[in-house]
C-alpha positions as CSV (number, residue, x, y, z in Angstrom):
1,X,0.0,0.0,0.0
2,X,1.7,3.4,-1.0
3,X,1.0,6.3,1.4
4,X,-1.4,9.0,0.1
5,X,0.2,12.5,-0.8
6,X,0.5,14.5,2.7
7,X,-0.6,11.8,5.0
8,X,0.2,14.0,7.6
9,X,-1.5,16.6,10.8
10,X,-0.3,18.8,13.1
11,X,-1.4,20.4,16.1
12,X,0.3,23.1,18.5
13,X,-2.1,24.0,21.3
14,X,0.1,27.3,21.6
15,X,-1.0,28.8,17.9
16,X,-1.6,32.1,18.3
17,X,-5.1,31.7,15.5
18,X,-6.9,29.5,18.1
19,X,-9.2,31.4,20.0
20,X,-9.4,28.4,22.7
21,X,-6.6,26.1,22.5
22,X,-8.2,23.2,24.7
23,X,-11.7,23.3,22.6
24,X,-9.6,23.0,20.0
25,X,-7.9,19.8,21.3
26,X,-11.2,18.0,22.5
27,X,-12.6,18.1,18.9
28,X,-9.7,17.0,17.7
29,X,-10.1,13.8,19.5
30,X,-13.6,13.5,20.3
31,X,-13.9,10.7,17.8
32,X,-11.8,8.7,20.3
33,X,-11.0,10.2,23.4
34,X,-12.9,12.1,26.0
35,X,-10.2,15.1,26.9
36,X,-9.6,16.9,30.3
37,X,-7.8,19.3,31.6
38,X,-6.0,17.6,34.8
39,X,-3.6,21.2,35.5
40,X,-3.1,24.9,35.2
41,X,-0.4,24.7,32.2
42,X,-2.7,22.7,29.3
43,X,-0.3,21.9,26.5
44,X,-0.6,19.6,23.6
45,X,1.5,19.9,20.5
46,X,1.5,16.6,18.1
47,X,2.7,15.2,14.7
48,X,0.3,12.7,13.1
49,X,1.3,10.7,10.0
50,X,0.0,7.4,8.2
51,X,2.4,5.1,7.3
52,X,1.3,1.8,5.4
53,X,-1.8,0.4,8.1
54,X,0.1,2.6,10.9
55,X,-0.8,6.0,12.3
56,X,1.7,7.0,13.9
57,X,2.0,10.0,16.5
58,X,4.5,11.9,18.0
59,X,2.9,13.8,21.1
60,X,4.4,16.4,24.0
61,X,1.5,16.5,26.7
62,X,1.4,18.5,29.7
63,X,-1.5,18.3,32.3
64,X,-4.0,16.5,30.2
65,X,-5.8,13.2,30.3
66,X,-7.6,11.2,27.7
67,X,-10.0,9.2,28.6
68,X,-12.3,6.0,26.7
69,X,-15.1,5.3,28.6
70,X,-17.2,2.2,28.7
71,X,-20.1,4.4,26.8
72,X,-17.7,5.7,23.7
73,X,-15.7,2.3,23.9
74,X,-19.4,0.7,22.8
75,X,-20.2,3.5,20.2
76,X,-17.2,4.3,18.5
77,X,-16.6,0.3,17.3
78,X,-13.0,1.1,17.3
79,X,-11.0,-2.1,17.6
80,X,-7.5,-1.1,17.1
81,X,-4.4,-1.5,20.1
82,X,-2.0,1.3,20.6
83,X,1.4,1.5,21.4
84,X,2.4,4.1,23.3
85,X,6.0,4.6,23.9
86,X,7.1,7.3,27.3
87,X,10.8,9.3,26.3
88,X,10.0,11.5,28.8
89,X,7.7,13.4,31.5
90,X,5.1,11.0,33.1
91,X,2.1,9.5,32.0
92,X,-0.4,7.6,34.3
93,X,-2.4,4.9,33.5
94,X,-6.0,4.1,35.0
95,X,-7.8,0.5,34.2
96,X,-10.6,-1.2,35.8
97,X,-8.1,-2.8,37.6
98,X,-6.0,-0.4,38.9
99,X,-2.9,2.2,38.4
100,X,0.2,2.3,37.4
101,X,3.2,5.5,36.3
102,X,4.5,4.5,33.0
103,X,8.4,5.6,33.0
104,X,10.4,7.0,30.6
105,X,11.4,4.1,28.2
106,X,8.2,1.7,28.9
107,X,5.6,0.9,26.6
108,X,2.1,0.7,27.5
109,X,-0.4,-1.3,25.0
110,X,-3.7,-0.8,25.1
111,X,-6.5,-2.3,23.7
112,X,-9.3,0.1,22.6
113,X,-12.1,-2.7,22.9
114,X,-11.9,-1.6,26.7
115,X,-12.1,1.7,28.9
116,X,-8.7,3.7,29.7
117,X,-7.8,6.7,30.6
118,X,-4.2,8.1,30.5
119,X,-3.2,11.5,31.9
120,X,0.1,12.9,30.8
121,X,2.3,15.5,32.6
122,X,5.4,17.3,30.4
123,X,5.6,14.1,28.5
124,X,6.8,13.1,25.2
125,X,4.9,10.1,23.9
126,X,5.4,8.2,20.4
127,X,1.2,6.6,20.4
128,X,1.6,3.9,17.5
129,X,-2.2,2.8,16.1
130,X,-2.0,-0.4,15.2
131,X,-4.7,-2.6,13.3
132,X,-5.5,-5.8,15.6
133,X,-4.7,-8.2,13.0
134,X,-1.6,-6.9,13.0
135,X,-0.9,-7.9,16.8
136,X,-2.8,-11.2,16.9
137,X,-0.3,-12.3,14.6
138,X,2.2,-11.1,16.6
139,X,0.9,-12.9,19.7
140,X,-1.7,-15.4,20.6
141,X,-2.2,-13.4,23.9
142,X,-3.9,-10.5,22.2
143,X,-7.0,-10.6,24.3
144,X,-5.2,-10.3,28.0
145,X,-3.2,-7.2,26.9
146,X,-5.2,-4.3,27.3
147,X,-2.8,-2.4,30.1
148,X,0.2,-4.4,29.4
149,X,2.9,-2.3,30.0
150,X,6.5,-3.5,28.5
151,X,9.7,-2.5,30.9
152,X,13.1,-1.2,29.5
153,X,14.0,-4.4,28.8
154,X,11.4,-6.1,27.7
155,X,10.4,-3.9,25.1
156,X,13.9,-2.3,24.3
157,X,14.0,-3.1,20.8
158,X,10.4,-2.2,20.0
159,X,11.2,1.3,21.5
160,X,14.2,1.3,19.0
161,X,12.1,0.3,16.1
162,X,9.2,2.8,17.0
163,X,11.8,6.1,17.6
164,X,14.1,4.9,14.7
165,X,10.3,4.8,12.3
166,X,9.8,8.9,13.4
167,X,12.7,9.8,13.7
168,X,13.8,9.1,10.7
169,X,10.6,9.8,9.2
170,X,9.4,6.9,7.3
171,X,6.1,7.7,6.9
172,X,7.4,10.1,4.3
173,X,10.5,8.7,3.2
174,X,10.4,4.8,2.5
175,X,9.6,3.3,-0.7
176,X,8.3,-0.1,1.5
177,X,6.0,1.3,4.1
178,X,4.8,-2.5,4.4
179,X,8.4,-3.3,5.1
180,X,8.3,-0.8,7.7
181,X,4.8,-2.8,9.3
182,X,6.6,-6.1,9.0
183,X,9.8,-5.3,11.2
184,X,7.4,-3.3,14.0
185,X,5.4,-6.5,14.0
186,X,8.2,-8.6,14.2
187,X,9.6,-6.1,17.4
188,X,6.3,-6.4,18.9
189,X,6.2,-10.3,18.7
190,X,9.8,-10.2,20.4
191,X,8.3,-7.7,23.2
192,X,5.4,-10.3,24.1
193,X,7.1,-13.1,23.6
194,X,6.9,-14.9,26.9
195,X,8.9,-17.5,28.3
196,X,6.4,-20.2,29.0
197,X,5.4,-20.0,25.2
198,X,7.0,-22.5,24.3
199,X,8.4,-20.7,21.4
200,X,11.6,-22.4,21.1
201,X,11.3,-24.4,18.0
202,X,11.5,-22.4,14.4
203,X,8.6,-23.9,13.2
204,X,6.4,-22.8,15.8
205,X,4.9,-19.5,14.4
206,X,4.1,-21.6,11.3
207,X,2.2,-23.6,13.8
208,X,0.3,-20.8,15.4
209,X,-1.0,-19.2,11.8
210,X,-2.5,-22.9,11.2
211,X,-4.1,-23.3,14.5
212,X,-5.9,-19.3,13.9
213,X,-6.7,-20.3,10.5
214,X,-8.3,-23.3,11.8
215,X,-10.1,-21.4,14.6
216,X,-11.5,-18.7,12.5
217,X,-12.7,-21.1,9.7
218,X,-14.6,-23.5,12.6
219,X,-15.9,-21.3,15.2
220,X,-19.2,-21.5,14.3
221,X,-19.0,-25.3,15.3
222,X,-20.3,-25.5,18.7
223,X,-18.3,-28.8,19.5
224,X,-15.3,-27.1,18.1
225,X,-12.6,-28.2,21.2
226,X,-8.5,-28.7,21.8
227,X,-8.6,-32.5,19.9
228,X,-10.4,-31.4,17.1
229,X,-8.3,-28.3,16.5
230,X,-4.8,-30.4,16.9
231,X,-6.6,-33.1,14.1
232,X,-7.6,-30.3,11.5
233,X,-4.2,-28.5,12.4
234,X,-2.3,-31.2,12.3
235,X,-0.7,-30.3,15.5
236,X,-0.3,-32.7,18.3
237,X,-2.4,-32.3,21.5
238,X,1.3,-31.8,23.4
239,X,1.9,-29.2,21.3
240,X,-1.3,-27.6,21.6
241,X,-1.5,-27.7,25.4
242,X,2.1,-25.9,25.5
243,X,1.6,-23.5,23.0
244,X,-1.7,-22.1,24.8
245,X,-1.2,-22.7,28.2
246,X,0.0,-19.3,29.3
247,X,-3.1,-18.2,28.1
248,X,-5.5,-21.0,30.0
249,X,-5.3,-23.1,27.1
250,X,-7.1,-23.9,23.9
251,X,-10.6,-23.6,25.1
252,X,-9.8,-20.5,26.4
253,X,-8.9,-19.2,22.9
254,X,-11.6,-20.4,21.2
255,X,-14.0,-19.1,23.8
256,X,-12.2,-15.1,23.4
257,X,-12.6,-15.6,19.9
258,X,-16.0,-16.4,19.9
259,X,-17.1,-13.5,21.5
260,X,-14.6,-11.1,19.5
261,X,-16.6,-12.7,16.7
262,X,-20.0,-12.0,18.2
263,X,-18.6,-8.2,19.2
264,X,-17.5,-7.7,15.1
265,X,-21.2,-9.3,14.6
266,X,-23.4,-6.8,16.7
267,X,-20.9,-3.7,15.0
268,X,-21.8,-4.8,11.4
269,X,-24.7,-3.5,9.6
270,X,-25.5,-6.9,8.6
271,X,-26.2,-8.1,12.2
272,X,-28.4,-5.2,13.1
273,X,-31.1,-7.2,11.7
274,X,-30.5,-10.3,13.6
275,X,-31.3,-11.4,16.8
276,X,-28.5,-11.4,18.9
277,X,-29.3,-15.0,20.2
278,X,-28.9,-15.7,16.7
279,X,-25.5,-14.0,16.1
280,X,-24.1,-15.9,19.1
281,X,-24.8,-18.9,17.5
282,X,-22.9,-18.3,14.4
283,X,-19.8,-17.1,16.6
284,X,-20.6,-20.8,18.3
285,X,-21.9,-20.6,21.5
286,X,-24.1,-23.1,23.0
287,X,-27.0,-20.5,24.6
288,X,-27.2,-16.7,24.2
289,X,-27.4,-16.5,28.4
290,X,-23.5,-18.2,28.3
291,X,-22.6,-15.4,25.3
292,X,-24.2,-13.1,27.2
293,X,-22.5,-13.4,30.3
294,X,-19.0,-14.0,28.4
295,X,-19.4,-10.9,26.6
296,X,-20.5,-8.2,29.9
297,X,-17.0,-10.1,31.8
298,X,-15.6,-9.2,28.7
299,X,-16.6,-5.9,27.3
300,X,-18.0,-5.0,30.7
301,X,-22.2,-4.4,29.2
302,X,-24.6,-6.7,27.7
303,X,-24.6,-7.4,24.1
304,X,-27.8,-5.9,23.8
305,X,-26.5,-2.3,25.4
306,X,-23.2,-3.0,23.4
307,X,-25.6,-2.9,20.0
308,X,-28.1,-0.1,21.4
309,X,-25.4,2.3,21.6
310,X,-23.4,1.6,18.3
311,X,-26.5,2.1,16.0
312,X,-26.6,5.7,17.5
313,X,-23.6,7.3,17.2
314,X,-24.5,10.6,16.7
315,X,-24.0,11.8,20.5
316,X,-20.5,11.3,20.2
317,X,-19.9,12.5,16.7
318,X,-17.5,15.2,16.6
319,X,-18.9,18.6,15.2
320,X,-15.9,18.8,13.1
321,X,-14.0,15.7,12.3
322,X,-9.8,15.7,12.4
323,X,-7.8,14.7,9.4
324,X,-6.8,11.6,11.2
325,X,-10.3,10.1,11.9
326,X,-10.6,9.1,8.2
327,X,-7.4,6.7,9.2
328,X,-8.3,5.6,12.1
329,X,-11.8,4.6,10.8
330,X,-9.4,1.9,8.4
331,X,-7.7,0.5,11.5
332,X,-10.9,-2.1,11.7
């Protein structure tokens, strides 16, 4: 994919022509993010730029948080990750489950199926937009890493690869911006590599591309389980069991598939049509109650609320969209 002709923004909170910097700033990201002012010095100055299936941005924050709550999570279907990389200042991170300071030189990954809110303080962040597909095949622990956050040495040469992609400006300058994707994904597989993967033999993410491929074509099978996956992957049940036991094994997977599959469902136009009972039994459950109640631990709302809110978008549509939405909107 070739880059489009001045796949670039820019925003600096301290231009002179805006009549009220901050407004300015929330409707720049009010497609994605709910933005507050968390200090007396609000500053926000970034660099946006698409490169390849990447958006890429380059951010210096100062006393402001951005928040995705569990009602704009819902409407605005996004179902990228992001990557976002701390060179200096602070940035906090608030989950469901608790807090955390990210430091200078960690990454923190989000997953923007699920509520976050970050607030920055004289920080420079690289935020790296990533397209799911994109980090499933980098990791078959995709759906336990919303919060994630890689230290100094786990995720040094990711950092390297995501400063070494701005700074040297590749969004503008390569003639293989899929090149470009391919060695970030392969960083990003390094990062999350773990060491009870069982990763050790080079055939291994051969293996893992047939056992997804196998997955994805059979989960509408509701006695789809570990032996039949090993027999149509061609895997052995020893492998299978190692391979997916840091992530409570195979079931496991096919279960957070299954409802990733029903949440793609109740987000297409096609689905709005069907009953949702329905749509959980083409992602393979056995009832709608047990999709229903996997989906709210997941998502944290019902299916039906999850759908309700999607249709109607138009409270959270920005009154004046930013050049990046259009790219972000492709990230699906």
């Amino acid at each position: 994919m070739k880059n489009p002709p001045f796949a670039r923004f820019a925003f600096d909170s301290r231009n002179p022509d805006l009549a009220d910097p901050f407004e300015a700033y929330h409707d720049l990201y009010a497609v994605g993010s709910d933005v507050q002012r968390v200090g007396a010095r609000f500053e926000a100055r970034f660099e946006a730029r698409l490169l390849d299936r990447l958006v890429l941005f380059d951010r210096h924050l100062n006393d402001v948080a951005h928040e995705r709550t569990a009602t704009r999570v819902r409407a605005d279907g996004f179902t990228h990750f992001t990557l976002q990389l701390v060179l200096s200042g602070r940035m906090r991170i608030e989950l469901a489950t608790g807090a955390r300071e990210v430091r200078p030189g960690e990454i923190a990954v989000f997953d923007l199926t699920r509520p976050q809110r970050t607030l920055a303080f004289d920080a420079r962040i690289l935020t790296f937009s990533v397209p799911r597909d994109i980090v499933e095949h980098a990791t078959i622990h995709a759906m336990g890493l919303h919060g994630t956050v890689l230290d100094t040495a786990q995720g040094a040469l990711l950092a390297d690869v995501m400063v070494s992609i701005v700074k040297r400006r590749l969004a503008e300058t390569t003639s293989d911006p899929a090149g470009v994707v391919r060695v970030l994904q392969a960083g990003l597989a390094l990062a999350l590599r773990r060491e009870d993967d069982g990763l050790d033999k080079a055939d291994t993410v051969e293996i893992l591309e047939r056992v997804r491929l196998v997955v994805e074509a059979h989960l509408g099978r509701r006695d789809l389980a570990p032996a039949i996956v090993a027999h149509l992957s061609g895997v052995s049940r020893t492998q299978l069991y190692a391979l997916f036991k840091p992530m409570g094994g195979v079931s496991r997977y096919i279960q957070d598939r299954r409802v990733a599959r029903l949440r793609a469902s109740l987000l297409h136009a096609g689905g709005r049509a069907t009953s949702i009972e329905q749509l959980a039994f083409q992602a393979g459950f056995a009832s709608g109650s047990h999709a229903s109640r996997l989906f709210t631990q997941t998502y944290g709302t019902t299916p039906g609320r999850f759908r309700a809110d999607g249709t109607d978008r138009t409270a959270l549509e920005p009154t004046r969209r930013s050049h990046f939405e259009t790219w972000l909107r492709t990230l699906a």
